[in-house]
C-alpha positions in Angstrom: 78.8 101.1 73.1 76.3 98.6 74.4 76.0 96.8 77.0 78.1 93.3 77.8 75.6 91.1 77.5 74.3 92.6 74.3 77.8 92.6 72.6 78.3 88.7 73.4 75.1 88.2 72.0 76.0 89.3 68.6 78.4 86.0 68.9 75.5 83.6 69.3 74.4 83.6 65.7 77.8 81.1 65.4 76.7 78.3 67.7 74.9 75.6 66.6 71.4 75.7 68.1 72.2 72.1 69.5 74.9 74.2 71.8 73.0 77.6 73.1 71.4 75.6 75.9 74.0 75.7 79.2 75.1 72.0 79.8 74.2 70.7 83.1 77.4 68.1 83.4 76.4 66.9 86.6 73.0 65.8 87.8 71.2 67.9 89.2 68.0 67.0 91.4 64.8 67.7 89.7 63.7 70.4 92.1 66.9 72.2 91.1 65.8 71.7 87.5 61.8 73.5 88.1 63.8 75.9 89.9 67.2 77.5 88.5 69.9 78.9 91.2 69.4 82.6 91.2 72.4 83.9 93.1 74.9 85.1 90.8 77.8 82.6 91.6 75.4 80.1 92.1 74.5 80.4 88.8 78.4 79.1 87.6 77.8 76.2 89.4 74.2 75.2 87.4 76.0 76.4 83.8 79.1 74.3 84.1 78.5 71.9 86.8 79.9 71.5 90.2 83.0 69.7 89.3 84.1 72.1 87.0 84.9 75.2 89.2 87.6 73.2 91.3 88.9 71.4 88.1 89.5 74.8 86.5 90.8 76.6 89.7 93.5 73.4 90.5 94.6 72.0 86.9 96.2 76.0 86.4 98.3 75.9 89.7 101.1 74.4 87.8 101.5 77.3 85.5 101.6 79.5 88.4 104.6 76.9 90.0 106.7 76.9 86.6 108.9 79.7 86.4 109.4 80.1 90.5 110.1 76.7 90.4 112.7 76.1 87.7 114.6 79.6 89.2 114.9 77.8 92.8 115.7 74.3 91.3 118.2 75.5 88.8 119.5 78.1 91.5 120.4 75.5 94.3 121.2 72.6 92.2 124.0 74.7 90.3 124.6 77.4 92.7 124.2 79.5 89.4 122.1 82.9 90.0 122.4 83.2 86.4 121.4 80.1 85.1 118.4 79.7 87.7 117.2 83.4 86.1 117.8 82.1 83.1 116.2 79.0 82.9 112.9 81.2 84.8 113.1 83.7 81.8 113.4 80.4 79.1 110.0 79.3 80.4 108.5 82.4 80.2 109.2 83.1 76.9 108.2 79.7 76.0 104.8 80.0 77.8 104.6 83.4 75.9 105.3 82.0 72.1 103.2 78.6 73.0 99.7 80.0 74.5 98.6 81.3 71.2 99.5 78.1 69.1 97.7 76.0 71.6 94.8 78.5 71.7 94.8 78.1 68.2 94.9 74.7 68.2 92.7 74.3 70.1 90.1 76.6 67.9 90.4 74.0 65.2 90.8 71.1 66.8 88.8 70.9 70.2 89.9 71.7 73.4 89.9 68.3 74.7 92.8 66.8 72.2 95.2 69.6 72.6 95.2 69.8 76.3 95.0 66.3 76.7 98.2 66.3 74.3 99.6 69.3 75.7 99.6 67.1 79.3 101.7 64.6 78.7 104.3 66.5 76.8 104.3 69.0 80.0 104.8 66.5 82.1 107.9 65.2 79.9 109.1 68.2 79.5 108.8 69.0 83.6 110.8 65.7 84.5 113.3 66.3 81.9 114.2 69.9 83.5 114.1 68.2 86.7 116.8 65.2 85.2 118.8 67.8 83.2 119.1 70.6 86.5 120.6 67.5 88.5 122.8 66.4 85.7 123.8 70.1 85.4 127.6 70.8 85.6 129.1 73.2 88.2 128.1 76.4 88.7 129.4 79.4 85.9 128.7 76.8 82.7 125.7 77.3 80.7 123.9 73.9 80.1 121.8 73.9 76.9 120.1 70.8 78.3 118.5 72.7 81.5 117.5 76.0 79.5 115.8 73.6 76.3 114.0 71.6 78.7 113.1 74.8 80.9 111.7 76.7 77.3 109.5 73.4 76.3 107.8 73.1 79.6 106.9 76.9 79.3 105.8 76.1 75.7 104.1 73.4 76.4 102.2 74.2 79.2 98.2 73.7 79.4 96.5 77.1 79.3 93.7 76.0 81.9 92.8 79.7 82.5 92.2 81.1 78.9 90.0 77.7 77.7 88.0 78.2 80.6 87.3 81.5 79.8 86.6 80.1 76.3 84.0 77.8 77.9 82.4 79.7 80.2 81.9 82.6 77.0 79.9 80.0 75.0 78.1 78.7 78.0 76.8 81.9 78.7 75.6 82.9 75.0 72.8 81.5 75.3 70.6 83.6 77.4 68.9 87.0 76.6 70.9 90.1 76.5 71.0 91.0 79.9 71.2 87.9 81.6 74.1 86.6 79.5 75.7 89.7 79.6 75.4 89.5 83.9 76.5 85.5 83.7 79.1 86.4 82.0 80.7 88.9 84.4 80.7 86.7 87.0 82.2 83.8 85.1 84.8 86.3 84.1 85.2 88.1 87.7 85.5 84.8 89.1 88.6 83.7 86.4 90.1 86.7 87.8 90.1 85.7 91.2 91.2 81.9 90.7 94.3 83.4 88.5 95.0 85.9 91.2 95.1 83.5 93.9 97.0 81.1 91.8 99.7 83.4 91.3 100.1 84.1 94.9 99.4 80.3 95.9 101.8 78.8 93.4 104.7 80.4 94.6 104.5 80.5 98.0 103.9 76.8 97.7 107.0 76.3 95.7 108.7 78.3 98.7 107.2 76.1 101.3 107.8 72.5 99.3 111.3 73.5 98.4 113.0 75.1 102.0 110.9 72.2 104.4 111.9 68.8 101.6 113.7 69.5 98.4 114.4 72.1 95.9 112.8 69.2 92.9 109.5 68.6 94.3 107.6 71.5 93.9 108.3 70.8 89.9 108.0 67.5 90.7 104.5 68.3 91.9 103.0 70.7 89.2 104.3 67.3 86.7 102.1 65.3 89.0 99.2 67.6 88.9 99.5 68.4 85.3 99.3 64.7 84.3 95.9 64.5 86.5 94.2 67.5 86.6 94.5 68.8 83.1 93.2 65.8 81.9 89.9 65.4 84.0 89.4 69.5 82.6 89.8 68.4 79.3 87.3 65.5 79.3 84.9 67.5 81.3 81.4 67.7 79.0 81.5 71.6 79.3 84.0 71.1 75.7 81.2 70.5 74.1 79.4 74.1 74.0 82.9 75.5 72.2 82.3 75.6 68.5 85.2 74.6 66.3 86.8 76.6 63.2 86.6 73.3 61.4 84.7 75.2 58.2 86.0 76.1 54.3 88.4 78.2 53.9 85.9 81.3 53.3 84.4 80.7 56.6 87.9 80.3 58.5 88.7 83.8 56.6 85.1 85.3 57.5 86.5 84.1 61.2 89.9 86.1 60.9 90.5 88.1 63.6 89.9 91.8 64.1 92.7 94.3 64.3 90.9 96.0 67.5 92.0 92.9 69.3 95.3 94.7 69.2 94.4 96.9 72.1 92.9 94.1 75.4 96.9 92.4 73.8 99.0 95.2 74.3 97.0 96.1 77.5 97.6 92.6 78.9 101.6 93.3 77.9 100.9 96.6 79.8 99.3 95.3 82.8 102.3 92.1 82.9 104.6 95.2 82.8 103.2 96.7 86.0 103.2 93.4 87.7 107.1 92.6 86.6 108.3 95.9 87.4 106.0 96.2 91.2 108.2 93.2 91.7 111.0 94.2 91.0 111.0 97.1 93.1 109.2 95.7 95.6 112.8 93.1 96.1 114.8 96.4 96.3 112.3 98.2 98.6 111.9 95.2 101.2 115.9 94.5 101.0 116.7 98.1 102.1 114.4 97.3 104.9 114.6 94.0 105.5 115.6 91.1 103.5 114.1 91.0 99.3 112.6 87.7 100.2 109.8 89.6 101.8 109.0 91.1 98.6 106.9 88.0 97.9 104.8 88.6 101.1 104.4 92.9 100.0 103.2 91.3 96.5 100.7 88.8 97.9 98.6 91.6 99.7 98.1 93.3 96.4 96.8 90.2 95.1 94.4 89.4 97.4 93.2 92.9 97.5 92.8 92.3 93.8 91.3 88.8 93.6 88.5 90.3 96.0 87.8 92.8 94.0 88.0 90.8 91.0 85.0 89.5 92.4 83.2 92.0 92.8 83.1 93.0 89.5 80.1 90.2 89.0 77.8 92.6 90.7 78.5 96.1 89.0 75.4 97.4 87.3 74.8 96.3 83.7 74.8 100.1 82.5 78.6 100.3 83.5 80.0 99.1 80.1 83.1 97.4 80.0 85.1 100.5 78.5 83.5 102.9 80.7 84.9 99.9 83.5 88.4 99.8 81.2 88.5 103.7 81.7 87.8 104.4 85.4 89.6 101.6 86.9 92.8 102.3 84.8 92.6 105.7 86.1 91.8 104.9 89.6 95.3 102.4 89.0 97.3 105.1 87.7 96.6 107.5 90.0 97.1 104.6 93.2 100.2 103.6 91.4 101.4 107.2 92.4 101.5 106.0 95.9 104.1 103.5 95.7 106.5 106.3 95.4 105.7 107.7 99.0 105.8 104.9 101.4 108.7 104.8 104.0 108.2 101.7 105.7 107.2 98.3 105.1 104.0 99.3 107.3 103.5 102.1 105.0 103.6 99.9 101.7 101.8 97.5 103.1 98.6 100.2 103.5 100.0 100.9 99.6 99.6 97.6 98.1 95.8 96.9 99.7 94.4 99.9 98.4 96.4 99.5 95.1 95.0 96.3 94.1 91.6 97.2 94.4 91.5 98.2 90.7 93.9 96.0 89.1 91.4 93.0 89.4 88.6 94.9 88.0 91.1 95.9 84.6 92.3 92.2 84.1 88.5 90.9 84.1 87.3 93.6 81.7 90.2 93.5 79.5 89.3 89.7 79.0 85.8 90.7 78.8 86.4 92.7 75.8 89.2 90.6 74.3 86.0 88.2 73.8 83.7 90.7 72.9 85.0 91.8 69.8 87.1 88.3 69.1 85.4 86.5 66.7 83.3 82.9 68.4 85.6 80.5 66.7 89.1 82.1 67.2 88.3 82.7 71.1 90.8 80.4 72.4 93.4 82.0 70.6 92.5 85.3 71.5 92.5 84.4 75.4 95.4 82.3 74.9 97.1 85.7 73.5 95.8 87.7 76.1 97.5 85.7 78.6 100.9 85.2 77.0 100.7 89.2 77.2 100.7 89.2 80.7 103.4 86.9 80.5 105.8 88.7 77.8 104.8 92.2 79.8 105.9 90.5 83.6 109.4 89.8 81.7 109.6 92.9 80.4 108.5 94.7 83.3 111.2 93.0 85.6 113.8 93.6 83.4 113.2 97.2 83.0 112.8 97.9 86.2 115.4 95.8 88.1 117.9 97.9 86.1 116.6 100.6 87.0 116.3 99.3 90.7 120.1 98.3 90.2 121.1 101.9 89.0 119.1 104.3 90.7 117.4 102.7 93.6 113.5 101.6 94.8 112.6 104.9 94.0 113.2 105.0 90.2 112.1 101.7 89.6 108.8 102.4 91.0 107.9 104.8 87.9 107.7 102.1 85.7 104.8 100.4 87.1 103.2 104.1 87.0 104.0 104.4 83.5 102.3 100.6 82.9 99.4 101.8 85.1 99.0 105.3 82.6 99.4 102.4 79.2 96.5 101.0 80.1 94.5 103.9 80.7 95.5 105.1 77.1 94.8 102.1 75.7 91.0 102.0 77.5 90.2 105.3 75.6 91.6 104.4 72.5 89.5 101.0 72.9 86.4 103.0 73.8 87.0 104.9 70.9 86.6 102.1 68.4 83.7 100.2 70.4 81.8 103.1 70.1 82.2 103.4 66.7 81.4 99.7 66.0 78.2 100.0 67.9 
């Protein structure tokens, strides 16, 4: 197994030569030209360009508002608990069958194109569940209107996160070994962190927006963000450095996909498992306590314990391959996951969820990492865009399983299923290790 940066070199051989340089979208003043940033984050900012960190981080809050949205719009409009969870699990499964098609898309046709086109069909697609929820009849009927509209925003949605991960891969390729391999850590560590805090930010705004004015403008708002923000991230120049799969058909076969990409997939399904199913449990744990709304304030702690160390992951030595990463931080997960079975009081779970998130950022950057690693350069976007309807899928899955078994059996029971997710991943990081060794 070699080292990150060495792996993503072997990709560079694909870009045209015109591209290896990092593009410098925004000027720059000359003595920051003689002299390159050297601090690691620093270093994002003179790749990509200063616009293009708060571009990326804002234009993907709207995912993050979708499904939590449409559950509280659908919910209070039509009093339905039934529809409002069913029009949430509509746009999850569209955002789940969608992500790869626009990834893919977006491999042969350019990044800037599909999302610009994915935009405005969002937006459409936001207002018309917004219209149809309104229009909705009383509570008990199952409106086709509200769960069509709810799977087409979900399907349509622009997948901010994964292109950015696409860009920031061929932005860092071309450096030497070492110092691409390092840049690229701490692009990826820092996607980790923005999709961490957007998934704790995009609810709890949803919350805020829909108890203080109305249940419709939190949608309302990702539509108005969407139709702004995706946009100025398409046209941003940092496109550019992603090559296209725009060759004959022997080249677009030469570019096929690897079956080892199997394994960072069904550990994102995995790792969405162990976030669905924490959830889930979490609701049953705080309501036996408290009320189950608090679960969303028990789930935010683990994510900001793991967008931190997300971010630290940018400064882990070189020598600490991403499967020897893959391996030790699942472990450490599984065996944390362990605790959630002990705690007694919300105090107690509380002290749970910090030190449990410390390494569930670390596994989602360095599953990424190697979903790019072995993916080859011109089917990126739909590898990251598969990684991330993974999560997606897995959360579904997750909070189905174990809200049953929440429903049945109690917190308790439902808690194993996260620790079960937590042990998938680790099996799936040897079995990945396995196979990168023998590659390399």
């Amino acid at each position: 197994m070699n080292e990150p940066g060495t792996l993503n070199s072997s990709t560079t051989s694909s870009l045209p030569a015109s591209l290896e340089a990092p593009l410098t979208p925004d000027p720059a003043p000359a003595s920051a030209a003689l002299a390159p940033p050297t601090g690691r984050f620093a270093r994002l900012l003179h790749l990509a360009g200063r616009s293009f960190i708060p571009l990326g981080l804002f234009a993907r809050l709207p995912l993050a508002m979708l499904t939590v949205g449409a559950l509280t719009l659908v919910t209070s409009v039509t009093g339905s608990y039934a529809l409002g969870g069913t029009a949430a699990g509509a746009v999850g499964i569209g955002s789940a069958l969608g992500a790869p098609v626009l990834g893919a898309l977006a491999d042969r046709r350019g990044q800037r194109p599909v999302l610009l086109v994915a935009a405005v069909l969002n937006t459409m697609a936001v207002l018309a569940l917004i219209g149809t929820a309104w229009a909705a009849p009383e509570a008990g009927s199952f409106p086709v209107a509200v769960i069509a509209a709810a799977f087409l925003a979900g399907a349509s949605c622009p997948q901010v996160g994964p292109l950015a991960r696409v860009r920031w891969m061929a932005l860092t390729s071309g450096g030497n070994g070492a110092k691409a391999g390092r840049d690229l850590d701490t692009a990826l560590s820092y996607e980790g962190t923005a999709d961490e805090l957007t998934f704790v930010l995009g609810p709890a705004l949803v919350g805020i927006l829909a108890s203080l004015v109305a249940p419709w403008l939190p949608l309302a708002l990702a539509a108005a963000m969407t139709i702004t923000l995706v946009p100025a991230f398409a046209m941003h120049s940092t496109h550019k450095a992603v090559p296209l799969n725009r060759g004959s058909a022997a080249s677009r076969k030469a570019a096929r996909i690897p079956a080892v990409v199997v394994l960072p997939v069904l550990a994102m399904v995995a790792m969405g498992t162990f976030f669905g199913s924490a959830q889930t449990a979490l609701s049953s744990f705080s309501a036996s306590f408290a009320t189950s709304e608090i679960a969303g304030l028990l789930y935010a702690v683990m994510g900001l314990s793991s967008a931190a160390a997300a971010l630290s992951v940018a400064y882990w030595p070189q020598r600490f391959t991403p499967a020897a990463r893959w391996l030790v931080s699942a472990a450490l997960m599984t065996v944390l996951a362990l605790l959630l079975l002990v705690p007694g009081s919300l105090g107690g779970m509380v002290a749970v969820l910090l030190v449990l998130g410390l390494p569930v950022g670390p596994v989602m950057v360095t599953v990424f990492a190697i979903g790019g690693l072995v993916a080859p350069v011109e089917r990126l976007g739909t590898v990251m865009t598969a990684l991330a309807s993974g999560i997606v899928a897995g959360t579904a899955l997750g909070a189905a399983v174990g809200g049953q078994l929440a429903q049945a059996y109690g917190y308790h029971t439902a808690f194993i299923v996260p620790v079960v997710a937590a042990g998938g991943l680790l099996v799936l990081g040897a079995a990945a290790a396995a196979i990168l060794r023998k590659r390399h």
